[in-house]
C-alpha positions in Angstrom: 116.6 -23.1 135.0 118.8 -24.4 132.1 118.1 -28.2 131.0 120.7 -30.8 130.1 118.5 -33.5 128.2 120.1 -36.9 128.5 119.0 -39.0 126.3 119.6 -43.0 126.8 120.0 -45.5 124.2 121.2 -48.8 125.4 119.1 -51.3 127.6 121.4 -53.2 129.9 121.1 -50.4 132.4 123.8 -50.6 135.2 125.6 -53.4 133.0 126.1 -51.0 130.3 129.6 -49.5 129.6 128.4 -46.9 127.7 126.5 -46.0 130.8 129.5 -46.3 133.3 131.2 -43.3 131.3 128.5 -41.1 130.7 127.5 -41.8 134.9 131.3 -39.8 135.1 130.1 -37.1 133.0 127.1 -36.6 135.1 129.0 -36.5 138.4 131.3 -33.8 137.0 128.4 -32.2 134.9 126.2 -31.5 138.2 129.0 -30.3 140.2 130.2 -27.5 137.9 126.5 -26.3 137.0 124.7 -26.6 140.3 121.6 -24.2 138.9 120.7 -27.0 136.1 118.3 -29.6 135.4 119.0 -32.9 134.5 116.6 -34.9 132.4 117.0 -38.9 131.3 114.8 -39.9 128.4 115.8 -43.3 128.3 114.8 -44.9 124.5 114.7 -48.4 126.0 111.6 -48.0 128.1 110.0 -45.2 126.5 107.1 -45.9 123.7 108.0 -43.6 120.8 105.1 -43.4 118.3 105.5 -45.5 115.5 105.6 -43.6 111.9 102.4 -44.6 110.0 101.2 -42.9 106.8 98.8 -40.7 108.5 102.4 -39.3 110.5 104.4 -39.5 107.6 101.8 -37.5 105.4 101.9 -34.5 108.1 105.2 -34.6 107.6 104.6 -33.4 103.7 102.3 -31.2 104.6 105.0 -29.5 106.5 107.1 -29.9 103.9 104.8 -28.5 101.2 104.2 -25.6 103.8 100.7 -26.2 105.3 99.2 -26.6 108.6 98.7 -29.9 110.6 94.5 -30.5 110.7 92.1 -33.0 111.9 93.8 -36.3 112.3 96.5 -35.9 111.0 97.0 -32.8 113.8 95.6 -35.4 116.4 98.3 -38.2 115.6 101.6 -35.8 115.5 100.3 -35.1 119.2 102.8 -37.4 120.5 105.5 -36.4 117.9 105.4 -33.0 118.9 105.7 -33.8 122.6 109.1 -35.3 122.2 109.7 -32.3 119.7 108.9 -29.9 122.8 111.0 -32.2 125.0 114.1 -31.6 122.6 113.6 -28.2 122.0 113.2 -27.4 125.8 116.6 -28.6 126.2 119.8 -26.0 126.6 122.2 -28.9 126.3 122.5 -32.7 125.3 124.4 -35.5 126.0 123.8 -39.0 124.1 124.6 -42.2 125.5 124.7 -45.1 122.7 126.5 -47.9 122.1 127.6 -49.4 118.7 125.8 -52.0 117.3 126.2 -53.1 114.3 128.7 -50.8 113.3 126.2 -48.0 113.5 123.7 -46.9 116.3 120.9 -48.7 118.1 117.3 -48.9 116.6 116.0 -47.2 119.4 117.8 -43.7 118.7 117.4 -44.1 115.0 113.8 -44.6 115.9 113.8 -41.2 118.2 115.4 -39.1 115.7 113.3 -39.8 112.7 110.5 -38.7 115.3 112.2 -35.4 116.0 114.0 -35.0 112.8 110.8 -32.6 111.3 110.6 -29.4 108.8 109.5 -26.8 110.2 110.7 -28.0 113.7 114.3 -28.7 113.9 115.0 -27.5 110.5 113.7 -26.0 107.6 114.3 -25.1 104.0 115.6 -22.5 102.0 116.0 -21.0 99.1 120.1 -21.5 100.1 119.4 -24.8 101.1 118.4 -26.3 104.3 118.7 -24.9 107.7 119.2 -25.8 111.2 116.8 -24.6 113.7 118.4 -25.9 116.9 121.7 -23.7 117.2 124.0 -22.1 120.0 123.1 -26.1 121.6 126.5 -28.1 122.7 126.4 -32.0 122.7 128.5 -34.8 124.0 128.0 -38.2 122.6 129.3 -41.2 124.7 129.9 -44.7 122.9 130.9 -47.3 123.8 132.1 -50.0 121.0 133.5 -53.8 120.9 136.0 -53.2 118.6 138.3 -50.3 118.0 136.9 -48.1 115.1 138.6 -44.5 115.6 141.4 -45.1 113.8 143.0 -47.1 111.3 141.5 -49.4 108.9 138.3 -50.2 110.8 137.4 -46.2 110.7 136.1 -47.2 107.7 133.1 -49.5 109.2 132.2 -46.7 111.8 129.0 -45.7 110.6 128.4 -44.0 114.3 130.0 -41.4 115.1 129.6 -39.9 111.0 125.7 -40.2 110.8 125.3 -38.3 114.6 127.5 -36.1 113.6 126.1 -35.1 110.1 122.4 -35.6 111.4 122.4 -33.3 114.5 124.9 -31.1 112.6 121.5 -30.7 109.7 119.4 -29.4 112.5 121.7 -27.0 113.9 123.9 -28.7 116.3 127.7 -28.0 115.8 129.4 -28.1 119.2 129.5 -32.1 119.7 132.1 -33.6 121.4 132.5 -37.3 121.0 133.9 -40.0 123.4 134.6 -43.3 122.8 135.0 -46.3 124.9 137.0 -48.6 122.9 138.2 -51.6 122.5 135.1 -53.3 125.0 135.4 -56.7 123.9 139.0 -57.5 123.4 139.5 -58.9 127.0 139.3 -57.7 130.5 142.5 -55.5 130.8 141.8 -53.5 127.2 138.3 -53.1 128.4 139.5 -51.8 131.8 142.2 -49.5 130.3 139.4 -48.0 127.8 137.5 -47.3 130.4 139.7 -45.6 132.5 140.9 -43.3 129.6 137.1 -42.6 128.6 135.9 -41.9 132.3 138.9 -38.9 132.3 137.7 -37.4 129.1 134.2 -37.4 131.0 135.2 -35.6 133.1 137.2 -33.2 131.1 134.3 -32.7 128.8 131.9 -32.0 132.1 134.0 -29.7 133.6 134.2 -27.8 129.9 130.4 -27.7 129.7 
C-alpha cells in the first residue's frame, strides 16, 4: 500500500487556516486514491530529538564516510526513526503557516533531523545528490500578509527555502498553495480561502 506522509506544522489545530485547506486536499486526496495510506506526523505534539554534539558528530562521521558505533550509533536511534518515517513515504504534503516571514521552528527543527548524508542525500564528485526522487509534494501555507507577488515577494523566505531544501534531497515535483492575505479582514480572509480550498482540490485530484 502506497503512503502519503502528512506532515503538520502549526499548533492551533482546528483553528488553523493552514489546516482548513490542506483538510480539502485530504478529502479530495482519499477519494481519488482509495488504495493509500494516510499518515499525520504532527511537529506540534511530537518530541523530535534535540541535536547535541554526540548527534551532530555522527553526522561527520557520515560525512567523512564512516559507520555510526557505540553511542553515537545509540543516540541517532531516534534520528533514524523519523529518517525511516520519511523515507517510507510515496508522497508528501506539508502544512505550515508563515511565521516570521519564514517557517515555523518546529519544521526547521524536523528537517535538520532528516536532512542527513548518506540518507536523503549524499555527495559527489559532481556535487551533491538527492536521494529521495520520483517523490511529489504539496505544500499548503497559509500567511497574514500577501507575499506571492509584488514588492513583499521579497520578504517570503517560505516558500524559497522549502523549495531549495527538499529540492537538495531529491524532491522536484512540489506544488505550492497559498492562503493569502489571512489577516487583512474577514472578507479577504474568506475570499483566500475560498480560492485556496479549489486549488486543494485541484492539486488532490492531480495526485
Amino acid at each position: 500500500m502506497k503512503k502519503l506522509l502528512h506532515i503538520i506544522a502549526t499548533p492551533r489545530g482546528e483553528e488553523s487556516n493552514t489546516l482548513q485547506v490542506s483538510r480539502v486536499f485530504l478529502e479530495g486526496f482519499r477519494a481519488a486514491h482509495l488504495d493509500w495510506e494516510v499518515e499525520a506526523l504532527d511537529l506540534s505534539t511530537t518530541a523530535l530529538p534535540d541535536l547535541t554534539a554526540m548527534r551532530v558528530d555522527g553526522k561527520y562521521v557520515l560525512l567523512g564516510g564512516g559507520e555510526l558505533a557505540g553511542d553515537t550509533k545509540t543516540a541517532w536511534t531516534e534520528i533514524l526513526a523519523h529518517i525511516d518515517r520519511f523515507l517510507a513515504a510515496d508522497a508528501y504534503l506539508v502544512s505550515t503557516p508563515m511565521w516570521n516571514f519564514g517557517i515555523p521552528y518546529m519544521l526547521k527543527h524536523y528537517l535538520d533531523v532528516i536532512m542527513q548524508p548518506r540518507y536523503l542525500f549524499r555527495y559527489t564528485a559532481t556535487g551533491p545528490e538527492g536521494l529521495v526522487t520520483n517523490r511529489p509534494m504539496t505544500v499548503i501555507t497559509s500567511r497574514g500578509g500577501s507575499y506571492s507577488e509584488g514588492p513583499a515577494k521579497a520578504a517570503d523566505f517560505q516558500e524559497p527555502y522549502l523549495r531549495f531544501a527538499f529540492g537538495f534531497v531529491g524532491i522536484q515535483d512540489v506544488t505550492f498553495i497559498h492562503a493569502e492575505p489571512m489577516a487583512m479582514g474577514e472578507e479577504l480572509r474568506a475570499k483566500a480561502l475560498a480560492g485556496a480550498k479549489e486549488k486543494a482540490r485541484a492539486a488532490a485530484a492531480r495526485r
